[in-house]
TIDORO-685491 format. One line per 5 residues: number of its first residue (from 1); their letters; for each residue x, y, z of C-alpha. Coordinates in pm, 1 decimal, decimal comma. Example, Ala and Ser with C-alpha at 12.3 -4.5 7.8 and 13.67 -1.06 7.14 Angstrom:
residues 2
1) AS) 1230,0:-450,0:780,0; 1367,0:-106,0:714,0;
END
This chain:
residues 203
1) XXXXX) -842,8:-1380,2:3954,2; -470,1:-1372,1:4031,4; -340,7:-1469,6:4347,9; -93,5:-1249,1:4560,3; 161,2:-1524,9:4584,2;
6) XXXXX) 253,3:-1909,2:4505,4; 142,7:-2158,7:4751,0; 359,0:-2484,2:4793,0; -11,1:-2723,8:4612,4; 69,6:-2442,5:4334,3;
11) XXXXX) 444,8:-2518,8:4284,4; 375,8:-2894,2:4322,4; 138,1:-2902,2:4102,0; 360,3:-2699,1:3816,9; 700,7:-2957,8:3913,8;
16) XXXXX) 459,9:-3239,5:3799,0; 236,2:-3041,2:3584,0; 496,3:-2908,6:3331,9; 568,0:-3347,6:3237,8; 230,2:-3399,8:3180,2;
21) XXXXX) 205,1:-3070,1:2910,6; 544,4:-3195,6:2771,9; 366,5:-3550,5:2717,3; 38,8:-3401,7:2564,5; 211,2:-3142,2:2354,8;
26) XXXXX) 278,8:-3140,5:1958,0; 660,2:-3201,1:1912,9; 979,8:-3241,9:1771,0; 1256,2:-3384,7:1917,1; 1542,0:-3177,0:2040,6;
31) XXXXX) 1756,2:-3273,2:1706,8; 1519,1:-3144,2:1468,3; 1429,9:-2845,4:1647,1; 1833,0:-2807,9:1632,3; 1904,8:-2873,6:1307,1;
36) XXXXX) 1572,7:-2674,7:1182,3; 1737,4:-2365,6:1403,9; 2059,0:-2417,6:1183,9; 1902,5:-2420,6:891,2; 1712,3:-2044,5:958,2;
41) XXXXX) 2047,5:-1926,3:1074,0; 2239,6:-2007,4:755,3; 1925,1:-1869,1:528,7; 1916,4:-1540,8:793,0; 2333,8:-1505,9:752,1;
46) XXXXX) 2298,5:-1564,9:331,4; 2015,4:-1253,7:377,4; 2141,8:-1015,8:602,2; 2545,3:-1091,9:547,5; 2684,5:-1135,1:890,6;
51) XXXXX) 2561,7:-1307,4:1194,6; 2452,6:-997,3:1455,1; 2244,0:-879,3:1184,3; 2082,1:-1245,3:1138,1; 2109,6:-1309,8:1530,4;
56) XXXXX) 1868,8:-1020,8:1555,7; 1613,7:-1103,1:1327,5; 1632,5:-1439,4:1464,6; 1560,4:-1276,5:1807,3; 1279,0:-1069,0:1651,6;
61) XXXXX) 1122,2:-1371,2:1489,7; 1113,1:-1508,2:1868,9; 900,8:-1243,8:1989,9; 693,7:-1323,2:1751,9; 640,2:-1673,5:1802,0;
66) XXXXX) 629,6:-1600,5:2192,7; 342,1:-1426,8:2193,4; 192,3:-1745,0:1970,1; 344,4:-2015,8:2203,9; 191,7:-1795,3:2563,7;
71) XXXXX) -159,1:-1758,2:2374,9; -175,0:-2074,3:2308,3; -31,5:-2203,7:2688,0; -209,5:-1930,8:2911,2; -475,4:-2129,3:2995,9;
76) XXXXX) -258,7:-2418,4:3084,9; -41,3:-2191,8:3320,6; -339,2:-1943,7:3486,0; -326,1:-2160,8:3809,3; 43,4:-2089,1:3886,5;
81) XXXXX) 12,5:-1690,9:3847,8; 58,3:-1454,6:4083,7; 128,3:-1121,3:4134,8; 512,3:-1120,7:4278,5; 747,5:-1107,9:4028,7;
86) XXXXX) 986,4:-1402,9:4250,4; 680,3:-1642,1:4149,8; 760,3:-1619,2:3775,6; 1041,8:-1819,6:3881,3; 803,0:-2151,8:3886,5;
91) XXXXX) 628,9:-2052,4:3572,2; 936,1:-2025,3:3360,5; 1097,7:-2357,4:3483,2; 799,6:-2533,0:3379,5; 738,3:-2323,3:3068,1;
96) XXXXX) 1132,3:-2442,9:2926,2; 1029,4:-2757,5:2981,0; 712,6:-2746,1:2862,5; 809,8:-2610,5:2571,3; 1161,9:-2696,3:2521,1;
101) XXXXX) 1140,9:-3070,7:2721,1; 1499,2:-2931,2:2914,8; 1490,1:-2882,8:3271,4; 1660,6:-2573,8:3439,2; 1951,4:-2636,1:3596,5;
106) XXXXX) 1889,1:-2344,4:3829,0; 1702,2:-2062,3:3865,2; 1711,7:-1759,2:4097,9; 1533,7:-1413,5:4194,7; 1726,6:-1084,0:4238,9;
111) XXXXX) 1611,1:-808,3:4388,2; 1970,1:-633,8:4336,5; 2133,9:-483,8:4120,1; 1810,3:-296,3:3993,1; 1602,1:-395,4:3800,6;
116) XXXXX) 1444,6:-707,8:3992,3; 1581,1:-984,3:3779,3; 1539,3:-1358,5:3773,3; 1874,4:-1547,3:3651,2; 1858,6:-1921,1:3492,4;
121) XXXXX) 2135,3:-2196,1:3387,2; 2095,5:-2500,2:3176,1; 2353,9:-2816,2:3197,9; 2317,8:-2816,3:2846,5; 2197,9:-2624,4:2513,3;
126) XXXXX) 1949,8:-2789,3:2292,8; 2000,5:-2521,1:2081,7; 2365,9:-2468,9:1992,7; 2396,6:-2896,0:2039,9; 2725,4:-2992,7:1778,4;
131) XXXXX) 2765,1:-2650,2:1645,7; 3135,7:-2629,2:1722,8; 3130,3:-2940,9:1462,8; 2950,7:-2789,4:1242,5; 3191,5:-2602,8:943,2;
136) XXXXX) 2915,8:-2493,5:770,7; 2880,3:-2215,1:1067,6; 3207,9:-2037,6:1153,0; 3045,2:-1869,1:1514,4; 3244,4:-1772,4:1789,4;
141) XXXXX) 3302,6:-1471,0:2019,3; 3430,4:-1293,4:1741,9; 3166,5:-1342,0:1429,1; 2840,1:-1299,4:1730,8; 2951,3:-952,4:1773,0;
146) XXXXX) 2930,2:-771,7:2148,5; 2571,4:-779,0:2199,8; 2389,7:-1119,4:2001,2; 2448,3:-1504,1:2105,7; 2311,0:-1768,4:1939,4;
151) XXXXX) 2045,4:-1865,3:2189,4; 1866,1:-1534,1:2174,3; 1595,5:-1637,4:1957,6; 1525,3:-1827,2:2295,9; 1554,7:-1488,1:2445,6;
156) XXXXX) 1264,9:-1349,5:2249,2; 1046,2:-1599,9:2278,5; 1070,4:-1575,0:2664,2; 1060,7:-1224,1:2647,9; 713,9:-1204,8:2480,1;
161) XXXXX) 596,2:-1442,7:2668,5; 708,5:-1299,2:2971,3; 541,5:-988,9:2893,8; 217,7:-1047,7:2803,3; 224,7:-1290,9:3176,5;
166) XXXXX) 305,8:-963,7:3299,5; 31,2:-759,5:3092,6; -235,8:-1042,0:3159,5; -157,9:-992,0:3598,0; -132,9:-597,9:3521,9;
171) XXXXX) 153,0:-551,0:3646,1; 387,1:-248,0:3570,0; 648,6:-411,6:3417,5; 830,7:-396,0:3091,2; 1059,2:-750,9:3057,1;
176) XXXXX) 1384,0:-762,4:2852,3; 1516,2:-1113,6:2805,5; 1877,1:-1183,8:2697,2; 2090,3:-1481,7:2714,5; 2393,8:-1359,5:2930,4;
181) XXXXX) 2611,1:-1681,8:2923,1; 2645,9:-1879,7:2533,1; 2882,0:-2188,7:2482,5; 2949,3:-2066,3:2106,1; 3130,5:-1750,4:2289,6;
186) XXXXX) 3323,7:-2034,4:2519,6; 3095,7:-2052,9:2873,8; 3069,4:-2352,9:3016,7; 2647,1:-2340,2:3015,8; 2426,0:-2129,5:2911,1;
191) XXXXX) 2217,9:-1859,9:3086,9; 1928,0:-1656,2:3030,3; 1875,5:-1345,4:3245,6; 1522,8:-1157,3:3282,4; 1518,5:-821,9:3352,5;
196) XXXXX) 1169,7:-646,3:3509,4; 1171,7:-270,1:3440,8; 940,0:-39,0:3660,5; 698,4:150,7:3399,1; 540,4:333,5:3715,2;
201) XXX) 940,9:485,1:3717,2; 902,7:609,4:3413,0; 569,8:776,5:3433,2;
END
């Protein structure tokens, strides 16, 4: 059963709980996953032609894999669910890390603007790590296009595993994930913002 809210044993238990899943878990280190995340962009952008069209399948490929990655982590994470949306705010600091082995710089609940939205930065990005080196990848503001950055394959994989969180508590929410702040377009960190539609609006 879901509780109605996070106690402070709950959110003590995920701050030290989220280590010992990182320790347990299948890996590669954060180079590899890098370089292996190149290496899909460049065969994406010889595909598709140009990098919002590969950025997208990218992103698609991540919902994919998210709904893998939260199958195979939901029983892990059952003890820190509950049914306010604010409390996803502990389960997706220790999901990054559990998955990713990053922590989050910082991560906040919004209530407004609408939708109810939970913002988070990193000091760094794992994935985009030497890119600006990289000549084999010309991306910047201008090649990502207006609405893809490089981290969004990040973005879908949080988004589907947002969602089915969200389906598995029955709550009436639809969750859009998009990195809002990318270091390839010149920010100084990255962010990732995730949005919580109303579906009882719509109905």
């Amino acid at each position: 059963m879901v509780k109605e809210k996070l106690g402070f044993k709950d959110r003590l238990i995920a701050k030290f709980g989220k280590h010992w899943i990182w320790w347990r878990a299948k890996k590669a280190n954060g180079l590899l996953l890098n370089l292996a995340i190149r290496e899909v962009v460049k065969s994406l952008l010889e595909i598709y032609g140009d990098f919002p069209a590969a950025l997208q399948e990218f992103y698609e490929m991540g919902l994919r894999a998210g709904n893998d990655l939260m199958f195979e982590w939901l029983d892990s994470v059952k003890r820190l669910l509950a049914k306010r949306i604010e409390d996803l705010t502990t389960v997706i600091e220790a999901a990054w890390y559990s998955f990713l082995g990053q922590h989050v710089s910082e991560i906040t609940y919004y209530e407004k603007p609408a939708p109810v939205h939970i913002v988070w930065t990193l000091d760094k990005c794992i994935l985009c790590g030497g890119m600006k080196q990289d000549e084999t990848l010309q991306i910047d503001e201008n090649t990502l296009g207006p609405d893809w950055n490089y981290g969004d394959f990040a973005s879908g994989v949080f988004q589907a595993a947002l969602q089915m969180l969200v389906d598995y508590m029955e709550l009436p929410y639809k969750v859009r994930v998009k990195e809002t702040k990318c270091i390839m377009r010149g920010d100084q960190y990255p962010e990732f913002t995730a949005w919580f539609y109303s579906t009882e609006e719509e109905s």
